[in-house]
C-alpha positions, -999 to +999 in steps of 0.1 A: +377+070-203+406+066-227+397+075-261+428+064-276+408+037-295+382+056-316+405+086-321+432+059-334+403+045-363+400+079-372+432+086-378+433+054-398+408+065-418+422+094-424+458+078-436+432+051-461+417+082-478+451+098-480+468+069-493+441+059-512+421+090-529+405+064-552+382+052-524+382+085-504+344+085-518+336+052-502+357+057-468+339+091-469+304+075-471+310+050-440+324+080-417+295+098-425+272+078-409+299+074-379+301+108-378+264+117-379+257+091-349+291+110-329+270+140-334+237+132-322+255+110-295+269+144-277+234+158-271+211+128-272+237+102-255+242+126-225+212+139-217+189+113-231+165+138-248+159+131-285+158+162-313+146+155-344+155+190-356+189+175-362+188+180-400+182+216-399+218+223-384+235+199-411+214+224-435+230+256-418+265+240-426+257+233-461+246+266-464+269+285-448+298+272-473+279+273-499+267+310-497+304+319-495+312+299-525+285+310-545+287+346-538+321+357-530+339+335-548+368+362-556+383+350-517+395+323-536+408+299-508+400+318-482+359+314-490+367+272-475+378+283-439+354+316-442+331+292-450+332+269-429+332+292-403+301+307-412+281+273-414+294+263-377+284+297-367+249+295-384+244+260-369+257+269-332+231+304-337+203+282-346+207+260-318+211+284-295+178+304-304+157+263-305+177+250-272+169+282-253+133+285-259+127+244-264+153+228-236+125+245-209+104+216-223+110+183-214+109+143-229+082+139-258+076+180-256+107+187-267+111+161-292+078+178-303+090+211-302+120+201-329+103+184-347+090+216-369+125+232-370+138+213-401+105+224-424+100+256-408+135+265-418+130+245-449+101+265-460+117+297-449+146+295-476+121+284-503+095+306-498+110+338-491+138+331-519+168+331-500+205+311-507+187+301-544+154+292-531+138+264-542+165+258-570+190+253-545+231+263-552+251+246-579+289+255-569+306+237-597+317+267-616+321+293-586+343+265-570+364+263-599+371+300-602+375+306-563+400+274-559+413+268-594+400+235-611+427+209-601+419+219-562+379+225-562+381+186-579+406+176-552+390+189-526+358+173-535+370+139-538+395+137-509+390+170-492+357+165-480+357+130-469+391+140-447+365+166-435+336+143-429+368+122-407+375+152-391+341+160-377+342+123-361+372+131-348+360+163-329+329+145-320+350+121-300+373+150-284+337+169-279+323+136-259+359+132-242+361+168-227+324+173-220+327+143-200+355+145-183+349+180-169+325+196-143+299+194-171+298+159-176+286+152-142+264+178-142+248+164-174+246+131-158+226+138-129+204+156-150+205+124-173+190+102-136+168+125-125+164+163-137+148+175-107+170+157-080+197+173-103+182+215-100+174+209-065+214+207-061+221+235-076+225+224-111+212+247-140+198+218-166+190+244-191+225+258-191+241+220-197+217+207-216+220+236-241+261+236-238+256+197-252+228+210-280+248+237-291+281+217-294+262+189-317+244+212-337+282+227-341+292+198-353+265+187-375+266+223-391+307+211-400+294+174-416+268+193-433+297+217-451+321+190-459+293+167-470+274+192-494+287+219-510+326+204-509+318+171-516+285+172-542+294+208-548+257+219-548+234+229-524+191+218-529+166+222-498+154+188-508+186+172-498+203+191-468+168+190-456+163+152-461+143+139-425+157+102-433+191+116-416+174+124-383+163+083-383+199+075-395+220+094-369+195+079-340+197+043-352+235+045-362+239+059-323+213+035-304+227+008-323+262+011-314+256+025-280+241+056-263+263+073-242+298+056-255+321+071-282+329+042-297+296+029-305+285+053-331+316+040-350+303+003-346+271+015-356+281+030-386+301+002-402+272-020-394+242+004-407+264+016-440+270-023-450+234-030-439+219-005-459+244-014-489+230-049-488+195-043-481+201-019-514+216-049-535+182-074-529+153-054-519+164-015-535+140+012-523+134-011-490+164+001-468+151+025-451+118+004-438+142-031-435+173-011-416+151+005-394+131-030-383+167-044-376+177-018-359+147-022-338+152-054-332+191-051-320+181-024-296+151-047-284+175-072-274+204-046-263+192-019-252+223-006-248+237-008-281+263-032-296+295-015-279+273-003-243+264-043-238+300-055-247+307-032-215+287-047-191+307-080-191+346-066-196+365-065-163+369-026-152+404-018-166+397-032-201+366-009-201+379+025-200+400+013-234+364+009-251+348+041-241 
């Protein structure tokens, strides 16, 4: 595997939202969807278990930055790596606590098992009153007086979506060392058979939680650079919003399970999709994207970049990982 290729879009992106600040916001939309489908990829792709409590850890990293912003807003520029740090933390906690007690459970019962994460934490924050409640966080103000105004705006409209980059970036590195190393194989005999895989000697509940807990990190970092430093505000009904669980699987199935590159196929496909399903039937995407997706994966079931694959000669295949 040489990941030279989706590493070197990234980077691209990166330089276009640089260069261009004025469409930061739309470059930032597309790689959010890239980067939601990376992160779903590194647990889902390689162990072939799905979690819909996926949401719940971009929550934590909304959170997490914006509790810092909102209530210690005298670290001035400090609060965005404290921050930051905190909402990976939460996220990684979160998914540790889930993947230890859930990962015992296997195919549909875990999937199960996840599924009432997102509102259980959901309902947690609203009804015991925590991080605003209900009402949510609105981090205008507090970012202006913890990073001046000129640098709470410009980190909002090119800071975050650099972010949002960033986190696809990792996601691909994540993938690329996971892979590479002593866990990847272990992961992918787990993947063929779980119990061919612990009668060798391989712990699947240590692996599979090593790939849950390094999504969720992830996730927890889109969440933070999505929310609180791009919207600057913080509302249950939105970090919590189940329509991203069905986005990051179809962004990821459509592109490719398994592949690093296919989450950023997927994710220039579904964002355009979506954006033209939006222009002639508005309110419609959601039940219209999700049929097309269906029907791709029908016909590939590998995804868009995992079929592409099957009929390049060797060498040319480790360039499109």
């Amino acid at each position: 595997m040489k990941p030279y290729l989706p590493l070197g879009i990234y980077a691209l992106l990166a330089a276009a939202a640089l260069l261009n600040p004025e469409y930061a916001k739309t470059i930032a939309s597309v790689a959010f969807f890239m980067a939601l489908g990376q992160a779903v990829n590194v647990f889902v792709g390689l162990t072939g278990y799905v979690d819909f409590g996926y949401v719940a850890f971009l929550a934590m990293g909304a959170y997490g930055l914006g509790v810092t912003i909102y209530y210690w807003p005298q670290l001035g520029l400090l609060a965005l790596p404290v921050g930051l740090a905190l909402g990976v933390a939460m996220a990684a906690l979160l998914a540790a606590v889930v993947g230890a007690i859930a990962l015992r459970l296997r195919g549909a019962y875990f999937a199960i098992a996840t599924i009432g994460v997102n509102e259980g934490v959901k309902h947690l924050i609203i009804g015991a009153n925590i991080w605003g409640g209900g009402a949510g966080l609105i981090l205008g103000t507090k970012m202006f007086s913890a990073f001046g105004r000129d640098l709470a705006l410009t980190l909002a409209n090119v800071g975050s979506p650099l972010l949002i980059i960033a986190t696809g970036f990792l996601a691909v590195v994540a993938m690329y060392l996971i892979q590479a190393g002593k866990s990847g194989y272990a992961l992918a005999a787990i993947r063929q058979d779980e119990d061919a895989a612990k009668a060798m000697g391989i712990n699947p509940t240590k692996y599979k939680l090593l790939a849950f807990t390094t999504s969720a990190s992830l996730s927890g970092l889109l969440g933070a650079a999505y929310y609180p430093l791009g919207n600057m505000q913080v509302f249950p009904e939105n970090v919590f919003f189940i329509e991203y669980i069905l986005d990051g699987l179809a962004v990821m199935f459509l592109g490719g399970a398994g592949t690093v590159t296919g989450p950023i196929v997927g994710g220039l496909i579904y964002f355009y999709l979506r954006s033209i399903i939006g222009v002639y039937l508005p309110g419609y995407q959601a039940l219209v994207t999700a049929l097309l997706v269906f029907l791709v994966v029908v016909a590939m079931p590998r995804g868009i970049i995992g079929t592409l694959r099957i009929y390049m000669p060797p060498r040319l295949r480790e360039w499109l990982p």
